[in-house]
C-alpha positions in Angstrom: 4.7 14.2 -35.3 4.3 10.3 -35.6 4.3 8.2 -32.6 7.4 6.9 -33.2 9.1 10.2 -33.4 6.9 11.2 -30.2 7.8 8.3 -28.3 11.9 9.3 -29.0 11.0 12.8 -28.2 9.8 11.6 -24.9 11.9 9.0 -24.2 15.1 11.5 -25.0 13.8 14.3 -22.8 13.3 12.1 -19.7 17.0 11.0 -20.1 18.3 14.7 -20.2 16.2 15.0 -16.9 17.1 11.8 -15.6 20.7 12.9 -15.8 20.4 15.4 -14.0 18.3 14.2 -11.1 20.9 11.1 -10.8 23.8 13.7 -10.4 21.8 15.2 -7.6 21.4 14.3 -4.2 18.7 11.4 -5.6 15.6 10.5 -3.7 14.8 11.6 -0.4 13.8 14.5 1.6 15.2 18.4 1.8 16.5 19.8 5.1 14.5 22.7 5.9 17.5 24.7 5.5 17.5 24.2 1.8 14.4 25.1 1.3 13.8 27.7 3.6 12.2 30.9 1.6 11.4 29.2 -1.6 8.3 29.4 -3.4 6.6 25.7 -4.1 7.6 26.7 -7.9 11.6 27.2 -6.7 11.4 24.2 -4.7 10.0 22.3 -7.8 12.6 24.0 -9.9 15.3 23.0 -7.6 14.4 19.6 -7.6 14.5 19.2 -10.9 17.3 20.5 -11.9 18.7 18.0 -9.0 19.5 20.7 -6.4 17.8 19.4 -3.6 16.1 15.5 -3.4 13.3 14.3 -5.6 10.2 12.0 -3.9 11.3 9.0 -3.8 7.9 7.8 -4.7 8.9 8.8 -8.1 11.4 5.8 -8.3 10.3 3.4 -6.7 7.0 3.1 -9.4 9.2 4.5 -12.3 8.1 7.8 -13.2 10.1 11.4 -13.4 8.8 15.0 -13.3 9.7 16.1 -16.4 9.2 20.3 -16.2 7.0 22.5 -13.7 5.9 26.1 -14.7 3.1 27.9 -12.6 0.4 26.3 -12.2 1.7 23.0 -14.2 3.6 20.2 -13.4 4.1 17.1 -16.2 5.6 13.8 -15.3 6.4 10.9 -17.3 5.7 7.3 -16.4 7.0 3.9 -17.5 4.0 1.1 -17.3 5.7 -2.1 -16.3 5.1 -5.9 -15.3 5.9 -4.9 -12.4 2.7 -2.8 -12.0 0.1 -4.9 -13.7 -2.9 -6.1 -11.8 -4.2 -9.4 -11.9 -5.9 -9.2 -15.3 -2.9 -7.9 -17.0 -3.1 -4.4 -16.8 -1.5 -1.7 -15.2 -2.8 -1.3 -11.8 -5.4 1.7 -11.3 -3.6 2.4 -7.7 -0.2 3.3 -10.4 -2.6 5.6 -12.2 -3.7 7.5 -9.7 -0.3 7.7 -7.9 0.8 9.2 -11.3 -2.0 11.6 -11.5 -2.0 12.5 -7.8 1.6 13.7 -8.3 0.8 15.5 -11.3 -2.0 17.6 -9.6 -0.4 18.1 -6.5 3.0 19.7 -7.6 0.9 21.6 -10.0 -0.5 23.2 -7.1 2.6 23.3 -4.7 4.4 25.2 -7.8 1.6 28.1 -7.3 2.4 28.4 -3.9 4.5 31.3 -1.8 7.5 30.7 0.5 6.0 29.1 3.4 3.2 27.7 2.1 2.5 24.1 1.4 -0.5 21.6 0.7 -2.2 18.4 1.0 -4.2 16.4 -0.9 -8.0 16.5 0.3 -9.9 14.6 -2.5 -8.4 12.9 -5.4 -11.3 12.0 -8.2 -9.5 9.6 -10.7 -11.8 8.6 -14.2 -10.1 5.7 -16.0 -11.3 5.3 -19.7 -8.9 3.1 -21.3 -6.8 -0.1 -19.6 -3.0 0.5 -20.0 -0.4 -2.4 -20.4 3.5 -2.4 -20.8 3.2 -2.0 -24.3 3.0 1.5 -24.0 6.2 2.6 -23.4 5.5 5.9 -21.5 2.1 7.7 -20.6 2.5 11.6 -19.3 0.9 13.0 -16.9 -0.2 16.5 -16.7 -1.6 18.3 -14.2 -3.0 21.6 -14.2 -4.4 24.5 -11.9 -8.0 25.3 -11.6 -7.9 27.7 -8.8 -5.1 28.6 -6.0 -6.8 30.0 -3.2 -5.6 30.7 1.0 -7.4 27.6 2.1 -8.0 25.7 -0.7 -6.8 24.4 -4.6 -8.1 22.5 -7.2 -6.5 21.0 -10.2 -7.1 19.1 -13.2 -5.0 16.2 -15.4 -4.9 14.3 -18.0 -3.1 10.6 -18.7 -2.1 10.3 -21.9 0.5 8.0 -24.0 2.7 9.3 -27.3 -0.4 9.0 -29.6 -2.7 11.2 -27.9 -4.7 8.1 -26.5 -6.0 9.4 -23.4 -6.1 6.8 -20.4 -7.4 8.5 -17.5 -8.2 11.6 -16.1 -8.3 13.4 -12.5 -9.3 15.9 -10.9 -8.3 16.9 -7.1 -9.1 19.7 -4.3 -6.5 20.5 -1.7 -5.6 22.1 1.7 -3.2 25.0 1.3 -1.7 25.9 4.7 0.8 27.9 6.2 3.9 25.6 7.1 4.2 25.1 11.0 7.9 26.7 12.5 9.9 24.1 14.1 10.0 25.9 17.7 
């Protein structure tokens, strides 16, 4: 597939999802009612097919969760001025929140019903500057291992070409969710 196919294919699929997360609830947070007894893959499921709320970390620096299956998550990011740094680049703190997201909801979606996480250690590599002129990067995050206490994930940055910009790797606290008594 050429670039400019890839970069159709990508843009096309993040509408379809887009769609559907706009005909949802929208950003926000989930009343523990509506996600009471769902696996961290359900509620991942649920939020993107625009069931219950999306993070609205996700709008506010322009990026969508694109699919989730155990174990992985994928997003989809849009690099703009509005993210550069000072030297005209997109700013690593972007990156990382990108990555971060991608890793941590690749872990939550290997989690049981009343189980859920936080990120511990984040380890983000950057090996290629990114500007607006890439019109999307994707972020995929994958499982290393899923344990009680513990998880640790891998992911990749990457725009429609293959180029890969940056790369992250992240250990998390898995814990049992507190009852609100």
């Amino acid at each position: 597939m050429t670039e400019s196919h890839a970069i159709d294919a990508w843009i096309a699929q993040e509408a379809e999802v887009v769609e559907r997360l706009n005909a949802g609830p929208g950003p926000g947070l989930a009343r523990p009612e509506q996600i009471a007894g769902k696996t961290g893959l359900q509620m991942m499921q649920a939020m993107l097919n625009g069931d219950i709320p999306f993070a609205a970390i996700a709008k506010t620096l322009d990026f969508t969760l694109l699919s989730v299956s155990p174990g992985v998550a994928v997003f989809q990011g849009t690099p703009l001025a509005q993210h550069l740094n000072p030297l005209g680049t997109i700013h690593g703190g972007w990156v990382a929140t990108l990555l971060d997201s991608a890793l941590g909801c690749s872990v939550h979606a290997m989690l049981p019903a009343g189980r859920a996480y936080t990120t511990a250690e984040l380890s983000v590599n950057y090996v290629k500057g990114l500007t607006p002129k890439v019109q999307r990067v994707r972020a995929e995050g994958k499982v290393i291992h899923c344990g009680r206490q513990l998880a640790t994930a891998e992911a990749r940055l990457f725009g429609p070409d293959g180029t890969l910009y940056a790369h992250a790797t992240t250990t998390c606290l898995v814990f049992e969710i507190p009852s609100s008594r």
